[in-house]
Structure formats: structure tokens, C-alpha cells
MIGU-255443 format. One line per field, with one value per atom (N, C-alpha, C): residue number from 1; chain; atom name; x, y, z. Coordinates in steps of 0.1 Angstrom, whole numbers, padded with zeros to 4 digits. Example, Ala and Ser with C-alpha at 12.3 -4.5 7.8 and 13.67 -1.06 7.14 Angstrom:
<rs>
nr: c(1; 1; 1; 2; 2; 2) .
kette: c(A; A; A; A; A; A) .
atom: c(N; CA; C; N; CA; C) .
east: c(0132; 0123; 0132; 0128; 0137; 0129) .
north: c(-0057; -0045; -0033; -0022; -0011; 0000) .
up: c(0078; 0078; 0078; 0071; 0071; 0079) .
</rs>
This chain:
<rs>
nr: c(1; 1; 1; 2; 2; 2; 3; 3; 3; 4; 4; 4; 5; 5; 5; 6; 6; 6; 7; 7; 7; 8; 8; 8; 9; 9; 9; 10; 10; 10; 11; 11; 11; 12; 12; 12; 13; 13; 13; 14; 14; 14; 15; 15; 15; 16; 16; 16; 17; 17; 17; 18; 18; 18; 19; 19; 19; 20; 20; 20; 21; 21; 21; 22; 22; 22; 23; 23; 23; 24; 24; 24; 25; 25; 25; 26; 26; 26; 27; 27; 27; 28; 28; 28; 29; 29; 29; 30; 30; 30; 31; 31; 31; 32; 32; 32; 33; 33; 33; 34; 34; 34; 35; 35; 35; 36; 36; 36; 37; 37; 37; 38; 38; 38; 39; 39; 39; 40; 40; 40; 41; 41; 41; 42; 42; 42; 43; 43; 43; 44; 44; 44; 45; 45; 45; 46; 46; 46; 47; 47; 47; 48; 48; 48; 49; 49; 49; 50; 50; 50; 51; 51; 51; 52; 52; 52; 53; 53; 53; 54; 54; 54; 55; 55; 55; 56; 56; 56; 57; 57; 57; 58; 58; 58; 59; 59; 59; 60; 60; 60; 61; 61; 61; 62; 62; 62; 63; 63; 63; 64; 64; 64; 65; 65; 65; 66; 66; 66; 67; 67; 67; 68; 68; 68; 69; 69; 69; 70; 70; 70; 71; 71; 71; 72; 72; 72; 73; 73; 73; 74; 74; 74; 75; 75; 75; 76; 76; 76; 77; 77; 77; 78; 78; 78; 79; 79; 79; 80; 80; 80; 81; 81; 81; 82; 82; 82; 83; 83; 83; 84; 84; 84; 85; 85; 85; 86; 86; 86; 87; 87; 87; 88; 88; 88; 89; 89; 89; 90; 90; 90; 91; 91; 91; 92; 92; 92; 93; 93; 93; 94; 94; 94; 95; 95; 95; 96; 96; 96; 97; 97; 97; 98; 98; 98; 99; 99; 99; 100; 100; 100; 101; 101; 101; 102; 102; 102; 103; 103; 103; 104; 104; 104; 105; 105; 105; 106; 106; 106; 107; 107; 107; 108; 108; 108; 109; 109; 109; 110; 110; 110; 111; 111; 111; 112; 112; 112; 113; 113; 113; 114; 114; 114; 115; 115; 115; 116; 116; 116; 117; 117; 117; 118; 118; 118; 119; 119; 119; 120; 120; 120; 121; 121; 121; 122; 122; 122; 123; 123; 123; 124; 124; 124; 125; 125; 125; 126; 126; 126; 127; 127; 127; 128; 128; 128; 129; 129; 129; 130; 130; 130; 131; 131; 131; 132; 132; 132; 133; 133; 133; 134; 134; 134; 135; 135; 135; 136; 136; 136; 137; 137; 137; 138; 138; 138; 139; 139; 139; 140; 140; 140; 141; 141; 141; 142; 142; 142; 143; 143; 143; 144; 144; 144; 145; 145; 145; 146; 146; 146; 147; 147; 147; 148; 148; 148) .
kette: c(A; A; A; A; A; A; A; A; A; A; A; A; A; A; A; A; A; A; A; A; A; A; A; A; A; A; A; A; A; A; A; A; A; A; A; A; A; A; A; A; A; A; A; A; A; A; A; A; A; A; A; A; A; A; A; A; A; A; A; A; A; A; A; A; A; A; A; A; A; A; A; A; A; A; A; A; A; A; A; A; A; A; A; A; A; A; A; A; A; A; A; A; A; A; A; A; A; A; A; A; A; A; A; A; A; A; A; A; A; A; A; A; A; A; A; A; A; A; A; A; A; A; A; A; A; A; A; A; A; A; A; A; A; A; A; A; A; A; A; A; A; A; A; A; A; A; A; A; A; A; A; A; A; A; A; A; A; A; A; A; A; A; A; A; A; A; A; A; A; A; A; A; A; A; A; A; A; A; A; A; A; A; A; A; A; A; A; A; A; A; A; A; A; A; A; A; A; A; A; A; A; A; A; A; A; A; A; A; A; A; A; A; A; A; A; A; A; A; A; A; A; A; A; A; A; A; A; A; A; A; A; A; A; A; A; A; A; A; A; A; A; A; A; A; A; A; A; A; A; A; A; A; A; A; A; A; A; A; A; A; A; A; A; A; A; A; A; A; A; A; A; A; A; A; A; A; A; A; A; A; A; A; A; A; A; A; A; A; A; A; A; A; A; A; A; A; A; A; A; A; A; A; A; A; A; A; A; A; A; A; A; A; A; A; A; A; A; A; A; A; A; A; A; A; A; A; A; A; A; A; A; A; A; A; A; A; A; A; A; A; A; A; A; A; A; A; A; A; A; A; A; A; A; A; A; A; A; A; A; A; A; A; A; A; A; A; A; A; A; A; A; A; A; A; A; A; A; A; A; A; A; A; A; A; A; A; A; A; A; A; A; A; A; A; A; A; A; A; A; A; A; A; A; A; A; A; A; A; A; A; A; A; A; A; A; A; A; A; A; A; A; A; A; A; A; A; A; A; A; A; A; A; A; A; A; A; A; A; A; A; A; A; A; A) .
atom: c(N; CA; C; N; CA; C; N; CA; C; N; CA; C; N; CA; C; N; CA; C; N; CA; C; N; CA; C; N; CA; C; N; CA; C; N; CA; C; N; CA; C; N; CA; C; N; CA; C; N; CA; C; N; CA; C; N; CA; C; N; CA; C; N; CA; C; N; CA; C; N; CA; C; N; CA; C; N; CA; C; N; CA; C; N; CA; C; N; CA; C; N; CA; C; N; CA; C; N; CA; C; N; CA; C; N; CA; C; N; CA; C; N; CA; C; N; CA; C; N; CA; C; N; CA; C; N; CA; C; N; CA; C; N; CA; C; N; CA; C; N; CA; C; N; CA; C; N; CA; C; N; CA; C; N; CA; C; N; CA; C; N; CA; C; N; CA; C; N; CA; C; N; CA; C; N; CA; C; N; CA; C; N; CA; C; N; CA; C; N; CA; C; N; CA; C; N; CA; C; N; CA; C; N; CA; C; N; CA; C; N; CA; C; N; CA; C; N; CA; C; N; CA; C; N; CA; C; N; CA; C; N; CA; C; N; CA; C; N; CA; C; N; CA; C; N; CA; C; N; CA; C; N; CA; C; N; CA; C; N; CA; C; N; CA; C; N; CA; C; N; CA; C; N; CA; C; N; CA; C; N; CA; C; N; CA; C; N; CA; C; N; CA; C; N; CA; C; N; CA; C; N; CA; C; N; CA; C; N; CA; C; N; CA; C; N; CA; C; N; CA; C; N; CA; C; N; CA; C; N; CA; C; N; CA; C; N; CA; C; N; CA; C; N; CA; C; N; CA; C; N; CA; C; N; CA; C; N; CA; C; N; CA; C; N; CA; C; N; CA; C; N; CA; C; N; CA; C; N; CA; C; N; CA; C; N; CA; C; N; CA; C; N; CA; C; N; CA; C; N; CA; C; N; CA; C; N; CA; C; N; CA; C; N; CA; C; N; CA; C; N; CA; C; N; CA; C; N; CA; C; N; CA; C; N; CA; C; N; CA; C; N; CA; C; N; CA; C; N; CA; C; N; CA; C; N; CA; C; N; CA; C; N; CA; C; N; CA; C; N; CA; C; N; CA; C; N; CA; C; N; CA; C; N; CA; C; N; CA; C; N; CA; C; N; CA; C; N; CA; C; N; CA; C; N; CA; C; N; CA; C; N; CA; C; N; CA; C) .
east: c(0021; 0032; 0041; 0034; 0043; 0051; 0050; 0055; 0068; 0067; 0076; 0087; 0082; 0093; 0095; 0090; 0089; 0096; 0108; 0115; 0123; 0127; 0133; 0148; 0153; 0163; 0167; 0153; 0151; 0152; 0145; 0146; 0160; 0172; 0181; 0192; 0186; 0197; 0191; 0181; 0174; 0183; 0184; 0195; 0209; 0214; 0228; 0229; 0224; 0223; 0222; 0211; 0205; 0218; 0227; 0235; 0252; 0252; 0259; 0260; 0248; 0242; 0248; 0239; 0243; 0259; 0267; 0282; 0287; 0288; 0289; 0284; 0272; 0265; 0276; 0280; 0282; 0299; 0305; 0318; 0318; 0307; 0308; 0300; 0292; 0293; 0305; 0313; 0325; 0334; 0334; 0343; 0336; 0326; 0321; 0318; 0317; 0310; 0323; 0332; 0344; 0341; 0336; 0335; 0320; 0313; 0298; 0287; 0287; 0283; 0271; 0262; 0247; 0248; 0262; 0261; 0256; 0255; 0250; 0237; 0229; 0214; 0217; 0227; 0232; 0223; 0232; 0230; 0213; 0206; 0194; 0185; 0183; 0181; 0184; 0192; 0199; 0190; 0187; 0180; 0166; 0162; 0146; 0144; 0155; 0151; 0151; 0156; 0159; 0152; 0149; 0132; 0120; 0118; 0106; 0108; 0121; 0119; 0114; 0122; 0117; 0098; 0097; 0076; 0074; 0078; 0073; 0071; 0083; 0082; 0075; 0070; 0061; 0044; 0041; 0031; 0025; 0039; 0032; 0033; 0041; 0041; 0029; 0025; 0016; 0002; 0002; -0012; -0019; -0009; -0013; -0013; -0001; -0001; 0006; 0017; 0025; 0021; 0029; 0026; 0035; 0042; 0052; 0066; 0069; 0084; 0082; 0073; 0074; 0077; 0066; 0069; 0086; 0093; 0103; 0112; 0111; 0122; 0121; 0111; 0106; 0110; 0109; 0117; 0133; 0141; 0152; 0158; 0150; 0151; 0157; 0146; 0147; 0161; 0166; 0175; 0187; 0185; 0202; 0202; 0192; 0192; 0197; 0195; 0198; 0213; 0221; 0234; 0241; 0234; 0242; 0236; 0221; 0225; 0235; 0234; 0237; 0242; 0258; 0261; 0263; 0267; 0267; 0251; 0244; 0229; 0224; 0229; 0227; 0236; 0248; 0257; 0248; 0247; 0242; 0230; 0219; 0205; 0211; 0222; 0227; 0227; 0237; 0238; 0233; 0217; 0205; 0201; 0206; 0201; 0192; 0179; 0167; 0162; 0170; 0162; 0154; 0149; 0143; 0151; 0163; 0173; 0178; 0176; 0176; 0167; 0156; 0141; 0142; 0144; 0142; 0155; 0164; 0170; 0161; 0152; 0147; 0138; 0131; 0125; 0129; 0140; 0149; 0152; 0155; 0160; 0148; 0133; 0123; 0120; 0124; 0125; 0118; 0107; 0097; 0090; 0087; 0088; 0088; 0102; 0106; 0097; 0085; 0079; 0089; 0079; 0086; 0099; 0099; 0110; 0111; 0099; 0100; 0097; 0098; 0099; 0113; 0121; 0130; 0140; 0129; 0128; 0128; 0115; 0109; 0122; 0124; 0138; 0147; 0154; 0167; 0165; 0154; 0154; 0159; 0154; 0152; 0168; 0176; 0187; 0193; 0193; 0202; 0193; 0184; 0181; 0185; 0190; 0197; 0207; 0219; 0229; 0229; 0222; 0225; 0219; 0207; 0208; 0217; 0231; 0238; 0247; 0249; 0248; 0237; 0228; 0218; 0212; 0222; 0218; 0206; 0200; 0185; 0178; 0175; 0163; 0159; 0142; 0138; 0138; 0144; 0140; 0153; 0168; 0180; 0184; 0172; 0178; 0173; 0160; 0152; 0158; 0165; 0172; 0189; 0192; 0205; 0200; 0189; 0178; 0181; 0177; 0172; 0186) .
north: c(-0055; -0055; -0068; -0078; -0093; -0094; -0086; -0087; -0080; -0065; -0058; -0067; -0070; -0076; -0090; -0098; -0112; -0114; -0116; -0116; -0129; -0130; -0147; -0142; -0130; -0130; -0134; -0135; -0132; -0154; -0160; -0171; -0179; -0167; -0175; -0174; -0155; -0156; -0162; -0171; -0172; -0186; -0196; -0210; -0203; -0196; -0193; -0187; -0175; -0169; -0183; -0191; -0201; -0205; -0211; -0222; -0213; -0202; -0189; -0188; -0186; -0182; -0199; -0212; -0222; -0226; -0221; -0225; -0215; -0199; -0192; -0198; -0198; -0208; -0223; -0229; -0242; -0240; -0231; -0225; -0217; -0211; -0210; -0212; -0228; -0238; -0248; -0247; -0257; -0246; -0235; -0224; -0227; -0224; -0223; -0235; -0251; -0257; -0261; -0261; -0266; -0260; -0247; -0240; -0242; -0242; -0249; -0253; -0270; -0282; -0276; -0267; -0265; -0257; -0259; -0250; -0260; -0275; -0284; -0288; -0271; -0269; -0254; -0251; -0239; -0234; -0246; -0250; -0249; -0260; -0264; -0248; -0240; -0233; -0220; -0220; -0211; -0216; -0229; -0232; -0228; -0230; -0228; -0210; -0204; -0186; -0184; -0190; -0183; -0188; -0200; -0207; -0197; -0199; -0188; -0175; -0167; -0153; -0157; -0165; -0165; -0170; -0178; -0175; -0168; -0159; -0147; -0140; -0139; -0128; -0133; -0147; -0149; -0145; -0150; -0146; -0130; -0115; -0104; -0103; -0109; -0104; -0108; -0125; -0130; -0129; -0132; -0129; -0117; -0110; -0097; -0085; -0089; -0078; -0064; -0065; -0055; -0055; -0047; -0040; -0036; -0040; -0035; -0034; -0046; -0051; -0049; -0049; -0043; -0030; -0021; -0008; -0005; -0013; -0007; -0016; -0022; -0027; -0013; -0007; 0001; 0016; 0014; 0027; 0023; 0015; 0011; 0015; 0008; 0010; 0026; 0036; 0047; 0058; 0045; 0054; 0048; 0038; 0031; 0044; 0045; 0050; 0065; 0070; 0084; 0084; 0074; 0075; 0078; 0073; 0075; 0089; 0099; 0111; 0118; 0119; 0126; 0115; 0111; 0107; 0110; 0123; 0127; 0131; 0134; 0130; 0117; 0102; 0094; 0089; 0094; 0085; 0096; 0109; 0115; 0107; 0101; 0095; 0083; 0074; 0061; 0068; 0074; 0078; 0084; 0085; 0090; 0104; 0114; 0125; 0128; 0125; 0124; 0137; 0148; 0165; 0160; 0174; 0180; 0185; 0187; 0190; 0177; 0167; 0156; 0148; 0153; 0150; 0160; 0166; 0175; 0172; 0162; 0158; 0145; 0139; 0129; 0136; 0144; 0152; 0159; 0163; 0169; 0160; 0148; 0138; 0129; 0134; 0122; 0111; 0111; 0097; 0098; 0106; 0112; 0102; 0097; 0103; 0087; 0086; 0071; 0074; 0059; 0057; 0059; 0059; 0060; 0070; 0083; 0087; 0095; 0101; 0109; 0102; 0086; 0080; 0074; 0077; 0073; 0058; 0052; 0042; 0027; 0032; 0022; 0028; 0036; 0042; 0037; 0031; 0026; 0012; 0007; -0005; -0004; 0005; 0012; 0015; 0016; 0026; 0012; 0003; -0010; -0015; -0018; -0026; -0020; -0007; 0002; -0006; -0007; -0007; -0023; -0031; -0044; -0054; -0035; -0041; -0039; -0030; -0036; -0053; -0054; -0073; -0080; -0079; -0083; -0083; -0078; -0073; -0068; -0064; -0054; -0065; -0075; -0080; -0086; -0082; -0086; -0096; -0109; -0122; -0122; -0117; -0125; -0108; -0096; -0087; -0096; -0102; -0109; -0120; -0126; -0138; -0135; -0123; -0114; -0110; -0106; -0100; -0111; -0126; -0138; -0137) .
up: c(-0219; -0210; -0211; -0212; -0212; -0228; -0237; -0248; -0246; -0235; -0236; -0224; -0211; -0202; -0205; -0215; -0216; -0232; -0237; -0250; -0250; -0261; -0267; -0255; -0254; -0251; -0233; -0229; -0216; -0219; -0228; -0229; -0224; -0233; -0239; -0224; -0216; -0206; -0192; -0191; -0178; -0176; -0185; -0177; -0184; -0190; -0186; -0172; -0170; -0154; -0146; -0143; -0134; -0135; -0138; -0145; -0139; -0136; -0134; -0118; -0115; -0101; -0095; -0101; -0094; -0088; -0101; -0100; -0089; -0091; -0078; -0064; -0063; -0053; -0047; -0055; -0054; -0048; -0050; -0045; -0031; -0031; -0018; -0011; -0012; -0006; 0001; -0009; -0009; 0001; 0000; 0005; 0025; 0024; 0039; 0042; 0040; 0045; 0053; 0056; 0062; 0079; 0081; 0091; 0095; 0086; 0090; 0083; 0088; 0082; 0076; 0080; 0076; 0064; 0056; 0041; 0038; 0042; 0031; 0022; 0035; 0025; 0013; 0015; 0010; -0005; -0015; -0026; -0029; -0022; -0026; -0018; -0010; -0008; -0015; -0022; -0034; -0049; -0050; -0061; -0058; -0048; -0047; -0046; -0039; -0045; -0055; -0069; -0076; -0084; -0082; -0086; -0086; -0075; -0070; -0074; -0074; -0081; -0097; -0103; -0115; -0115; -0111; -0105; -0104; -0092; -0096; -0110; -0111; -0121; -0134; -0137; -0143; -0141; -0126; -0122; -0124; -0126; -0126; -0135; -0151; -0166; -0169; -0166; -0174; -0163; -0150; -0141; -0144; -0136; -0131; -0145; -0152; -0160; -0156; -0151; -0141; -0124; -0120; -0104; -0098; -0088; -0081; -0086; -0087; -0092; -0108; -0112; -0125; -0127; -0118; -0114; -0115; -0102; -0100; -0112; -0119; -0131; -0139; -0148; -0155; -0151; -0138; -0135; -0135; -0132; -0132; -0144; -0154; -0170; -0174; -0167; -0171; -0164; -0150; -0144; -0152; -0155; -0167; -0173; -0181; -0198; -0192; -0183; -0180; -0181; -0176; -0177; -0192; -0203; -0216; -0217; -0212; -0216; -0201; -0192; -0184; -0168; -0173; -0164; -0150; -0148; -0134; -0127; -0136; -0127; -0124; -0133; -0130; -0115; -0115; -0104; -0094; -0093; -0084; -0078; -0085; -0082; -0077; -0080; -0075; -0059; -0062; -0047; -0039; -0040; -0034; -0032; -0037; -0044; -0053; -0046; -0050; -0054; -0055; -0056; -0072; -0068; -0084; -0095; -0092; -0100; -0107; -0100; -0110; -0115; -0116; -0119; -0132; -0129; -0142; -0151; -0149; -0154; -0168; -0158; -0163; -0174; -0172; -0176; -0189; -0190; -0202; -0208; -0204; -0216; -0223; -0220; -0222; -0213; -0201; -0197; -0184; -0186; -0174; -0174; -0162; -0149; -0140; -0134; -0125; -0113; -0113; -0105; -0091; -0079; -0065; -0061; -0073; -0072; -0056; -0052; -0041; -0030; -0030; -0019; -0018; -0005; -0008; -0004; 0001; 0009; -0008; -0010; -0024; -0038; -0035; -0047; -0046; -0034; -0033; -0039; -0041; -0051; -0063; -0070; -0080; -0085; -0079; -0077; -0081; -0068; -0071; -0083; -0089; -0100; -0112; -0111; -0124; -0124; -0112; -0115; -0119; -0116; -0118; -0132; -0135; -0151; -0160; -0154; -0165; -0167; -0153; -0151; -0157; -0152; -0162; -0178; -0182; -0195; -0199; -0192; -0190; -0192; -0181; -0183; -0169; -0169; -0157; -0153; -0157; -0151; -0146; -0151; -0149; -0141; -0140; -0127; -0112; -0114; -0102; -0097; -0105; -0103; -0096; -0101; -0092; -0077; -0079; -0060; -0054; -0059; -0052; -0048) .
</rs>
């Protein structure tokens, strides 16, 4: 598992993102702190989530060996890819159309079967981590660090 979520590319985009996230961060600091003074933990509380997600997400590649958030990255993966065969089942599933009519979508293209599909509570993760891996350039450290 750590071979497949853990890549040189994940290396190269974790301090561009960090480095990305900080400057966004650092602007609207500067943008809100005029209205209230207590942006001035803004910043450093913005470094430490996105610290800790990236811990995490070490701790379940290399600890654990998968689980949850891996779960739902892996399914994410499979709801991107649905979009290059069958884009209106994919926007349909963004937008929480969870039937079997679009299950068997997944199904027909190979791409059986996205964990938590028939929950639809745990799916709406799922949903947003599709769309944010294409910001992310499909990868779980710099989708985790977009959550944080």
C-alpha cells in the first residue's frame, strides 16, 4: 500500500502545496486581521493543521498500512477516473445520486466497487476528495493537506 499512496511525486508536491496553502493562508491573515486582532494565531494554527494532516497521513501509509482515509482516498480515485469514461454518472454521484444505476456504472467501466458507496453520510467525503483530486494532482498527501 505505502508504495502505491507514497511516490517521489507526492515528495516533490507536499512543500510546493505547504508553501501554496501558507501564502493563501498568510493573505487572509493580512485580509481579516484589521477586523480581528486574533487572526494573529491564524497563520501558525494553519501551519500546525496541515502539519498534522500530513502525520497523519504518514502514520496510515506507513503504521497502519491503510484504513479509513485511505479507504476513502481509493475510493475517490475510482470516482475521478469514472469521469473520463462516463461523465454524467460521475457529475450525477458528485451530486449525491447514490442509486444503483450509477453503481453499475462503476461496474461497467472496471472500477468496482467505491468503498462506503451506500452510506451516504461517509460518501460525501468521497465525493469532495474526487473533486479536489483534480487540485491535488491525485495525491493523498496534497488532497489531506487541501481538508486541513
Amino acid at each position: 500500500m505505502s508504495d502505491e499512496i507514497f511516490t517521489g511525486k507526492d515528495l516533490a508536491l507536499i512543500p510546493v502545496y505547504f508553501v501554496g496553502i501558507l501564502f493563501v493562508g498568510r493573505a487572509i491573515k493580512q485580509y481579516r486581521i484589521k477586523n480581528n486582532p486574533i487572526y494573529k494565531y491564524f497563520l501558525r494554527g494553519l501551519m500546525l493543521k496541515v502539519l498534522g494532516g500530513i502525520g497523519l497521513c504518514f502514520i496510515y501509509v506507513f503504521y497502519y498500512h491503510g484504513g479509513d482515509t485511505t479507504g476513502f482516498y481509493e475510493s475517490s480515485l475510482l470516482l475521478s477516473e469514472l469521469l473520463t469514461f462516463n461523465p454524467e454518472a460521475f457529475f450525477s454521484v458528485v451530486g449525491g445520486d447514490l442509486s444503483n444505476d450509477n453503481l453499475y456504472e462503476f461496474v461497467r467501466f472496471g472500477l468496482c466497487c467505491p468503498d462506503y458507496y451506500r452510506d451516504h453520510q461517509s460518501f460525501s467525503v468521497v465525493r469532495l476528495s474526487a473533486v479536489l483530486n483534480f487540485v491535488s494532482l491525485f495525491s493523498y498527501f496534497t488532497t489531506t493537506m487541501l481538508f486541513a
